[in-house]
C-alpha positions as CSV (number, residue, x, y, z in Angstrom):
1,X,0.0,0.0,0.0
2,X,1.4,3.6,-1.0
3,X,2.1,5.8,1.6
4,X,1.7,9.6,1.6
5,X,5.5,10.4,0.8
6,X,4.7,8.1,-2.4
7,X,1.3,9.8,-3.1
8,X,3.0,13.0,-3.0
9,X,5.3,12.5,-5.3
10,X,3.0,10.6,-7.7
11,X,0.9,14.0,-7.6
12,X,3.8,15.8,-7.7
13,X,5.2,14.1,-10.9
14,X,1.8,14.3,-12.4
15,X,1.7,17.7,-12.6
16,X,5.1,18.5,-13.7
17,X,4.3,16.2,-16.6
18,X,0.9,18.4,-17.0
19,X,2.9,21.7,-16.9
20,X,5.4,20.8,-19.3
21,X,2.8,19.2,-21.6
22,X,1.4,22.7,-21.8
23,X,4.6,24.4,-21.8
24,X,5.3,22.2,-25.2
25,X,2.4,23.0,-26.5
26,X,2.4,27.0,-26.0
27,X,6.3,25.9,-28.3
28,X,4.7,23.8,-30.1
29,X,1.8,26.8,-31.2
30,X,4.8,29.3,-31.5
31,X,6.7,27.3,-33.8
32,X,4.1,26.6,-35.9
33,X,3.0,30.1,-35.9
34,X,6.3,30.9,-37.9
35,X,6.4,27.6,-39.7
36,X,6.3,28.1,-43.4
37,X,3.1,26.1,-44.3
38,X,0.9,27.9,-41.4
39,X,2.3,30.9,-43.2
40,X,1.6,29.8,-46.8
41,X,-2.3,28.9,-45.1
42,X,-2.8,32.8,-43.4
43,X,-1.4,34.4,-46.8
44,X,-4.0,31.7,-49.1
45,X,-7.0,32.6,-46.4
46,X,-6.4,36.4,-46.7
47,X,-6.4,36.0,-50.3
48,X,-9.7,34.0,-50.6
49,X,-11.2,36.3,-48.3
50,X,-10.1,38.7,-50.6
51,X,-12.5,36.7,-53.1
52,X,-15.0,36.4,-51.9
53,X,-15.9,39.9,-50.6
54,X,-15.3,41.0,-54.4
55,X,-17.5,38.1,-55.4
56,X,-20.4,39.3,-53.6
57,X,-20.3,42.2,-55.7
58,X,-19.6,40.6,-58.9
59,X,-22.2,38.7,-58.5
60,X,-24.9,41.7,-58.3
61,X,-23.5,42.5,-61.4
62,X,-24.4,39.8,-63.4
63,X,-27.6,39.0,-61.9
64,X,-28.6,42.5,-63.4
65,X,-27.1,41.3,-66.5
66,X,-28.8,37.8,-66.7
67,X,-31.7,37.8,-69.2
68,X,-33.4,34.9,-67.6
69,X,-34.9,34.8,-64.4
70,X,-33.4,31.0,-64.0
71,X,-30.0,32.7,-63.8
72,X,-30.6,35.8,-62.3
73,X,-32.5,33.5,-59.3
74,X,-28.9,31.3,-59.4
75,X,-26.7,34.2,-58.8
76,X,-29.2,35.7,-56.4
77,X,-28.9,32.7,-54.0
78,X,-25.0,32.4,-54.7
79,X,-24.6,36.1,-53.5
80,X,-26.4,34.9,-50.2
81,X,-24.4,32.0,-49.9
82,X,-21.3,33.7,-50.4
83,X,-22.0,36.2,-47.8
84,X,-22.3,33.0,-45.5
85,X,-19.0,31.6,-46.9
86,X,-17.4,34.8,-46.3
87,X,-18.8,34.7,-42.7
88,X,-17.3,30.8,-42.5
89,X,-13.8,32.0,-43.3
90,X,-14.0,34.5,-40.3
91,X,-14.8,31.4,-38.2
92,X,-11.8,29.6,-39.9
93,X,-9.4,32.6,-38.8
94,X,-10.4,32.6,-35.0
95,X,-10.2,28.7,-34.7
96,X,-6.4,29.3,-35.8
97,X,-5.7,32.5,-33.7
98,X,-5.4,35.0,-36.6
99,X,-7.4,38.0,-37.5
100,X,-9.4,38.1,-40.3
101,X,-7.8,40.0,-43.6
102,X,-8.0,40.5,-47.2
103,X,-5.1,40.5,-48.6
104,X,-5.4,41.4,-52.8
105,X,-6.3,38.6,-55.5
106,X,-5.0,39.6,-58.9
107,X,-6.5,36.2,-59.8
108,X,-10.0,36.9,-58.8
109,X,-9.7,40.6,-60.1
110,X,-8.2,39.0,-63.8
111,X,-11.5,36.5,-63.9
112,X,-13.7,39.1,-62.8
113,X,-12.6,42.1,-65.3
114,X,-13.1,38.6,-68.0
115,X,-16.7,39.1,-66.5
116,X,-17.0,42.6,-66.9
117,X,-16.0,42.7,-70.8
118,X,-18.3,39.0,-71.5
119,X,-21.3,41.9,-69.9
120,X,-19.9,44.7,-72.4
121,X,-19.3,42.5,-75.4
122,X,-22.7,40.6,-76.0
123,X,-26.1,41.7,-76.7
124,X,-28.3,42.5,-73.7
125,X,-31.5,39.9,-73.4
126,X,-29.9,37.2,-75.6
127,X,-28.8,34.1,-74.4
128,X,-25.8,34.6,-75.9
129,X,-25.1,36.8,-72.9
130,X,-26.5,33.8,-70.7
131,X,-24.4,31.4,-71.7
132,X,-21.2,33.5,-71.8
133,X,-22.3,34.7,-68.1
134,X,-22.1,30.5,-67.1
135,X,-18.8,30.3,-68.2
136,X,-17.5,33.3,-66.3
137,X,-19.3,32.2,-62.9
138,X,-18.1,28.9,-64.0
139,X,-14.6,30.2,-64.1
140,X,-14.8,32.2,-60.7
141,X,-16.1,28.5,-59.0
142,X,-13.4,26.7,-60.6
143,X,-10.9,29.0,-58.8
144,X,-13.0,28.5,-55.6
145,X,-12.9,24.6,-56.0
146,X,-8.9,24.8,-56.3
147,X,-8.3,27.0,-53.4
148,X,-10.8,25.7,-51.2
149,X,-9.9,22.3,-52.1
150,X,-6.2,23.2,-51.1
151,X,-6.6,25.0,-48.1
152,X,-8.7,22.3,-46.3
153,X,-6.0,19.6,-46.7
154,X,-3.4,21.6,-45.7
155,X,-6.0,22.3,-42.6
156,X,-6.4,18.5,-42.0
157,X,-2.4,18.4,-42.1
158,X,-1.7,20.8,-39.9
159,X,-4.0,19.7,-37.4
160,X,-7.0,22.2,-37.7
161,X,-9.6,19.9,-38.1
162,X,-12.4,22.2,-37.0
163,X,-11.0,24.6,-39.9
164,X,-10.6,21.8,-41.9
165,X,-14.7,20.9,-41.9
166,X,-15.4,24.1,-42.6
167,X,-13.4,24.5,-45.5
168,X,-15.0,21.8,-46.8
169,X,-18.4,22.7,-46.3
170,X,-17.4,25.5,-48.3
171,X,-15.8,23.2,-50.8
172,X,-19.2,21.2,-51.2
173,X,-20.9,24.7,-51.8
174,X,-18.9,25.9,-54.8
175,X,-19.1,22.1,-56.5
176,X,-22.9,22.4,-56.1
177,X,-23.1,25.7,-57.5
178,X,-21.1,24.3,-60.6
179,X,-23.1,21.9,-61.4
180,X,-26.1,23.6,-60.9
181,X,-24.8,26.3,-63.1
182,X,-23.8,23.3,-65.9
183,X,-27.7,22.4,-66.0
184,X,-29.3,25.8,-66.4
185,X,-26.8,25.7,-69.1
186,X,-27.4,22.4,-70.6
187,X,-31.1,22.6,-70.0
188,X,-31.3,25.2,-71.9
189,X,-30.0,28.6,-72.4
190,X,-27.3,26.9,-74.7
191,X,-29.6,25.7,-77.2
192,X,-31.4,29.0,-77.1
193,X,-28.1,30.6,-77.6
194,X,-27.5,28.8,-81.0
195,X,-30.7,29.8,-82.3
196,X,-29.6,33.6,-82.1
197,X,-28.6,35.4,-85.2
């Protein structure tokens, strides 16, 4: 049977091991604070904030633009979604002890000015303009998929696996939004389209 000497030290061992355990990880936090990857994962998270914010707008844009209602309903509800994705990225920032920032995506901006001119360059009310509006959401989603689709397994690698589900939540979002966006235009405004003169 243990006697108190022995329980004392037992307790006392106990939580030395506790202290340093948390000692290690406070290290452990700091280090990968300055690691490379958790850097490379702020930078990529500031820039898709970036996005999305600009998204938002972009989207109003070419819901105005849309001839059909089909399409201007589909952006309508993407703009509402991405107001909840930009929301979910704030979430993601806490969860790894960082502020929330934009940080500037010539990307986004590059596929977004592509959007602008598609608006400028075809015939208001045709379904020309519908189809070449698909394309360019279609191209903003793609870039969502990739960088969504990046940043939540580097999240699952680096241990953030409440970031991580998020991320992909998001991830699920944009692929829906795709394919939805694939059959309005197969359905469709495509076939309309090549019946214009």
């Amino acid at each position: 049977m243990p006697n108190k000497t022995t329980e004392i030290n037992t307790a006392s061992t106990a939580s030395t091991q506790k202290k340093m355990s948390v000692d290690n990880a406070i290290v452990n936090k700091d280090e990968m604070k300055n690691a490379p990857l958790h850097k490379f994962f702020v930078d990529s998270l500031k820039d898709i904030y970036f996005a999305e914010n600009v998204i938002i707008d972009a989207l109003e844009k070419m819901q105005e633009a849309a001839t059909t209602e089909e399409l201007k309903d589909a952006f309508e509800d993407h703009q509402l979604q991405t107001k909840k994705h930009v929301s979910r990225l704030e979430k993601v920032f806490k969860l790894i002890n960082e502020e929330p920032q934009k940080k500037e995506c010539e990307a986004i901006k590059g596929i977004i000015k592509e959007g602008d001119e598609i608006i400028k360059s075809t015939q208001e009310g045709s379904m020309t303009r519908d189809a070449a509006l698909i394309i360019a959401a279609q191209k903003v989603e793609h870039y969502e998929i990739a960088t969504y689709g990046g940043l939540a397994q580097l999240a699952i690698t680096m241990g953030h696996d409440k970031a991580a589900d998020l991320l992909e939540k998001t991830l699920q979002e944009e692929e829906d939004t795709d394919y939805l966006l694939t059959e309005i235009a197969e359905t469709s405004i495509n076939f309309d389209a090549e019946q214009e003169d």
